[in-house]
C-alpha positions as CSV (number, residue, x, y, z in Angstrom):
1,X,7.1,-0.1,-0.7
2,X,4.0,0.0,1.6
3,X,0.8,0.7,-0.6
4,X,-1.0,3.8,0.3
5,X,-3.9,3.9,3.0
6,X,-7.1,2.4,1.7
7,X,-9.5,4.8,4.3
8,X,-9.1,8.5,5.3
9,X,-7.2,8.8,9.0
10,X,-10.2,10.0,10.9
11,X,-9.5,9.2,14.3
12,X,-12.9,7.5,15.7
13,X,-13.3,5.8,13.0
14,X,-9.4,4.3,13.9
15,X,-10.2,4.0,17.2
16,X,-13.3,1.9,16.2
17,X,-11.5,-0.6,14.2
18,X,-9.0,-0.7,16.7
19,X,-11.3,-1.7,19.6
20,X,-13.4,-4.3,17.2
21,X,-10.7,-6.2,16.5
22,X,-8.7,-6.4,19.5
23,X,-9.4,-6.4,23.2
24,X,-11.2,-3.4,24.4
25,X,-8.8,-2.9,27.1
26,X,-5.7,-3.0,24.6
27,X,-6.8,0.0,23.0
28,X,-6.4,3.6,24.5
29,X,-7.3,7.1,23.6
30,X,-8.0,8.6,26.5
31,X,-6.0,11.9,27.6
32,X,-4.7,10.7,30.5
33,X,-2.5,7.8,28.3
34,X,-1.7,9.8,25.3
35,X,0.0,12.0,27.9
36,X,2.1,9.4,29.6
37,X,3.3,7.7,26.1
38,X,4.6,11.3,24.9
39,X,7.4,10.7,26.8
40,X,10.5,8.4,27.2
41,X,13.6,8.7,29.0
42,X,15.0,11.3,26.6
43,X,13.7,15.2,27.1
44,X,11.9,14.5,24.1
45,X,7.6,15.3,23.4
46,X,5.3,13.7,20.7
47,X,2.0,12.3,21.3
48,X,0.4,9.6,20.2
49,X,-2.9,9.0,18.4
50,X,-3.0,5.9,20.2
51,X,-1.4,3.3,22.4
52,X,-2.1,-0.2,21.5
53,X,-0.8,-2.9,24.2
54,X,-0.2,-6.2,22.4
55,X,-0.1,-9.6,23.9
56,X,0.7,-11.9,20.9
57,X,1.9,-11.7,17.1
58,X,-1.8,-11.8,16.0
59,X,-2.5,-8.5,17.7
60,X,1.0,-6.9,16.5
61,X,-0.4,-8.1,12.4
62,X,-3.6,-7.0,13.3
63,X,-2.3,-3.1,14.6
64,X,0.1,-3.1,11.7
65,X,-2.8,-4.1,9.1
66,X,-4.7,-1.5,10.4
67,X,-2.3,1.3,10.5
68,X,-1.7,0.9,7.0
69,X,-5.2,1.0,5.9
70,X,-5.5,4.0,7.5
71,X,-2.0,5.6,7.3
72,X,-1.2,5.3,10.3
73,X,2.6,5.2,11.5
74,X,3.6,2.7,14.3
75,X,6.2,2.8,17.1
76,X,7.4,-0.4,18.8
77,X,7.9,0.5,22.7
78,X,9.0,-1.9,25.8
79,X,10.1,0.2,28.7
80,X,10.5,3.6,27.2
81,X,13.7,3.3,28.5
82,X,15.4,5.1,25.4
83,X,17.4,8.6,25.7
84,X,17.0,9.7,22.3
85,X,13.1,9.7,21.6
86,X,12.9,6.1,19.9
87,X,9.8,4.8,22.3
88,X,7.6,8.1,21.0
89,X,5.7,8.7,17.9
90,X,2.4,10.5,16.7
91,X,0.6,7.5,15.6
92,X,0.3,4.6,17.4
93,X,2.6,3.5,20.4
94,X,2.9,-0.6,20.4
95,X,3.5,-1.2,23.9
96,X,4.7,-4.7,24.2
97,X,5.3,-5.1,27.7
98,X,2.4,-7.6,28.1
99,X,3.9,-9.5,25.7
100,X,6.1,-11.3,27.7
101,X,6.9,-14.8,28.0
102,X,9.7,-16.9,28.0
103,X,8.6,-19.6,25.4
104,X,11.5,-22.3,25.7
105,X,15.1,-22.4,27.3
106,X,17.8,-25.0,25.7
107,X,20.3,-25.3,28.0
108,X,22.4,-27.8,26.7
109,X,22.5,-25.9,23.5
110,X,22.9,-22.3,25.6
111,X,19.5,-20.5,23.9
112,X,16.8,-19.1,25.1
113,X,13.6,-18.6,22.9
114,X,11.3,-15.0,24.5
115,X,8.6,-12.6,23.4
116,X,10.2,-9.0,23.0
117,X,8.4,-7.7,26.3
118,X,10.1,-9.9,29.0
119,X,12.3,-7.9,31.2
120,X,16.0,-8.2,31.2
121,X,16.2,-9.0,35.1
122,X,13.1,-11.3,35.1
123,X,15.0,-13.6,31.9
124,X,17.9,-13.4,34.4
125,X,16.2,-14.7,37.2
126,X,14.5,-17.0,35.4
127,X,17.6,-18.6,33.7
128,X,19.3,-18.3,36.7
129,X,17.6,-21.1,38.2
130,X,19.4,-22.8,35.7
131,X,23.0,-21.5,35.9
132,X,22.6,-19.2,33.4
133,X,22.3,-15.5,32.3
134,X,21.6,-13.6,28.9
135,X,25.3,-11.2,29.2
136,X,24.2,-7.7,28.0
137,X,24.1,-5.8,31.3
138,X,23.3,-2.0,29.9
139,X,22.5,0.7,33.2
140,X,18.4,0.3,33.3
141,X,19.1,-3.5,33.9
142,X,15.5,-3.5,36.4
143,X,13.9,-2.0,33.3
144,X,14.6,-2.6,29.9
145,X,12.8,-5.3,28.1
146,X,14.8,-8.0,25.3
147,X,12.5,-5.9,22.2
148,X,13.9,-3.2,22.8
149,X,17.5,-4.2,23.8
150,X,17.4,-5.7,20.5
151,X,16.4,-2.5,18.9
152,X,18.7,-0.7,20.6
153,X,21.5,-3.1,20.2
154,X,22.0,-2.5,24.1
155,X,25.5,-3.3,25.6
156,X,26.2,-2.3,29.4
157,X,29.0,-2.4,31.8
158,X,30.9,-5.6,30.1
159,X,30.6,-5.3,26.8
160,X,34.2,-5.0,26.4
161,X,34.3,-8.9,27.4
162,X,31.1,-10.2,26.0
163,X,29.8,-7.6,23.6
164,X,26.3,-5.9,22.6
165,X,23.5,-7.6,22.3
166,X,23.6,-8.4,18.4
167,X,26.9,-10.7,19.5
168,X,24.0,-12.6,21.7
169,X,21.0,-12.8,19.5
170,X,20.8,-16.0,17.2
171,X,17.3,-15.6,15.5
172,X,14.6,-13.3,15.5
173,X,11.1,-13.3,14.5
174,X,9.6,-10.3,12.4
175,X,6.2,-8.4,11.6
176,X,7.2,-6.7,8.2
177,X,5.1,-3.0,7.3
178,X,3.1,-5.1,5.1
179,X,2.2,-8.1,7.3
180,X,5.1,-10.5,6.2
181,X,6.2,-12.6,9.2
182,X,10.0,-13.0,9.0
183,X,12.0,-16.0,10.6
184,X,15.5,-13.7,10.8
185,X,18.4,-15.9,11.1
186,X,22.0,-16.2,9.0
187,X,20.9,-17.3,4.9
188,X,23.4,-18.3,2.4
189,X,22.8,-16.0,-0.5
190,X,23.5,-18.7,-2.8
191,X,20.9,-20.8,-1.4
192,X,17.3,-21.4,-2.4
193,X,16.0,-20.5,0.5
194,X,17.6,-17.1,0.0
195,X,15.7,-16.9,-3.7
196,X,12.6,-17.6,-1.9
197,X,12.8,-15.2,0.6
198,X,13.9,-12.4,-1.9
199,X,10.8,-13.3,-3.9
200,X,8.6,-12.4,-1.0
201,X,10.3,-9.0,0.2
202,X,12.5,-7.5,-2.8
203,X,13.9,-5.1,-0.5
204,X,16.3,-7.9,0.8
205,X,17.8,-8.0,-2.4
206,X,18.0,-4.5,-2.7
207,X,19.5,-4.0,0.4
208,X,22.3,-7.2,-0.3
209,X,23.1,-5.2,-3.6
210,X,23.2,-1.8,-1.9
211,X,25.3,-2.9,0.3
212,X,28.0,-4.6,-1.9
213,X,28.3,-1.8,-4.0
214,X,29.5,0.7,-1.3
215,X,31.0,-1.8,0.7
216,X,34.2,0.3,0.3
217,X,32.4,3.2,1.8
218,X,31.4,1.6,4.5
219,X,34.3,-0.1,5.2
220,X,36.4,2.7,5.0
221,X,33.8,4.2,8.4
222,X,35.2,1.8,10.3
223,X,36.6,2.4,14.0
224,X,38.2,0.4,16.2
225,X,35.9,0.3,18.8
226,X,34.0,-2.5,21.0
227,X,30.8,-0.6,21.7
228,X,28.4,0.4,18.8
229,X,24.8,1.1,18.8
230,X,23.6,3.7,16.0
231,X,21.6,2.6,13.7
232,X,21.8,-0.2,10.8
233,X,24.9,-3.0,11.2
234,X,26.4,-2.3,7.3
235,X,29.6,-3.2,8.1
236,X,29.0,-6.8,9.9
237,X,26.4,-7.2,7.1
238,X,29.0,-6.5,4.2
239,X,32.3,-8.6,6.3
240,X,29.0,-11.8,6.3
241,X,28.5,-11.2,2.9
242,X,31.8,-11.7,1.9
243,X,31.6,-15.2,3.7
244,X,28.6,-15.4,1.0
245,X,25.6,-15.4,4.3
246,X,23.1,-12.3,4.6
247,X,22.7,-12.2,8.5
248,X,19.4,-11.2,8.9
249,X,18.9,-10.9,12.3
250,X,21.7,-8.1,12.3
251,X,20.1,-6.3,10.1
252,X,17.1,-5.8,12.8
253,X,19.3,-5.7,15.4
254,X,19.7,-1.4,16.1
255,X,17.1,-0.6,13.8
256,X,15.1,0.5,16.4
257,X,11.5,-0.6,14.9
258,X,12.2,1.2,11.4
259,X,12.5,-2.0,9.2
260,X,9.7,-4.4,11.2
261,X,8.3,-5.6,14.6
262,X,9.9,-8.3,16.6
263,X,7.9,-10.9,18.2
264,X,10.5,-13.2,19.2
265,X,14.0,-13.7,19.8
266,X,16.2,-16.7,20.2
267,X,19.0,-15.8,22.3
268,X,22.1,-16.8,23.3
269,X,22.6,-18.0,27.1
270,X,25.7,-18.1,29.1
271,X,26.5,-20.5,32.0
272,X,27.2,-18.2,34.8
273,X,30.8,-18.1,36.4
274,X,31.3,-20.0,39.4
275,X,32.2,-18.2,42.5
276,X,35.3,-17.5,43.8
């Protein structure tokens, strides 16, 4: 549980701390922004308090430290592209589309290790030079960014062949609410590296034990179907669990910002099919 603001939410004094401890031209207030973040793909209004453009981790702990002391709420945002409202929110807007670079590509090991504000058709390009291509091919291919395809859990066109994103994503890196920094990837819950990661957010637990006690329930929701992006992955959680792993990465992927920030994400990579 987050612990409650330490200083009233008056906005210049927000805007102050903001501006002292990041870049002056990562923090805007003006009108003219507030109006353009209110927005996303969907038909939907909110505006913000504040858009904050991040460039690294440090500034994405820094916003989220400072949103809680004030109260703040905080809503991840790459391209906007989203069609239900999930890029908009009255607090602060986290743009992270200068956030943006690809960091290291393995290619005899097929990953690719990005910051969340790269854009889909710039990895592609990128990894193209090296015969090969991140799969998920969802309609605003020019657009999106790999944040919020992983928030999204974006599929595309193929996904009936080669899935949604979460069947590409092999690690992540997370910004908890209360500053935690989170390497996401598969744990065995028997494991002491599970015991020490439950000692530093309890929720993990919680949520393991959650899920195990409806897993009926959840189970019995299931469809047969290939293409699946609303909200939280219960059911591939509770089929890992079984297997006795916690897949933490799922458990970001689809959550759309509610459960932490990602800074990084270690990919998957396909070689790309010869020519015919």
């Amino acid at each position: 549980m987050a612990s409650p603001p330490t200083h009233p939410a008056d906005g210049s004094a927000f805007r102050r701390s903001l501006e002292d401890a990041l870049k002056a031209d990562c923090v805007r207030t003006d009108e003219q922004t507030r109006h353009a973040y209110a927005t996303d793909a969907s038909p939907c209004a909110v505006e913000p308090r504040a858009v904050v453009f991040v460039r690294s981790e440090e500034d994405v702990v820094t916003t989220l430290r400072l949103c809680r002391e004030f109260g703040v709420s905080v809503t991840p945002r790459a391209s906007g592209t989203s069609l239900s409202g999930a890029a908009i929110g009255s607090g602060v807007v986290l743009d992270t589309s200068r956030f943006n670079r690809i960091r290291e590509v393995d290619v005899g090991r097929g990953w690719a290790r990005v910051e969340p504000g790269i854009l889909l058709a710039e990895l592609n390009v990128r990894l193209g030079e090296q015969r090969l291509r991140f799969a998920p091919d969802p309609g605003s291919y020019d657009l999106c960014r790999i944040g919020g395809m992983v928030g999204h859990n974006a599929s595309g066109y193929r996904s009936v062949k080669y899935g949604q994103t979460r069947d590409h994503v092999l690690a992540l890196r997370v910004v908890l609410a209360e500053g935690n920094i989170l390497e996401a990837r598969d744990v065995r819950v028997d494991s002491t590296e599970w015991k020490e990661l439950v000692r530093r957010v309890p929720a993990f637990d919680t949520i393991c034990q959650d899920i195990e006690a409806y897993r009926d329930v959840i189970r019995a929701t299931r469809r047969p179907i290939r293409k699946h992006s609303c909200g939280y992955n219960l059911e591939g959680i509770s089929e890992a669990l079984n297997a006795g792993v916690f897949p933490l990465a799922s458990l970001f992927v689809g959550s759309e910002g509610t459960i932490g920030i990602i800074t990084e994400a270690t990919l998957r990579v396909l070689p790309v099919p010869e020519q015919r």
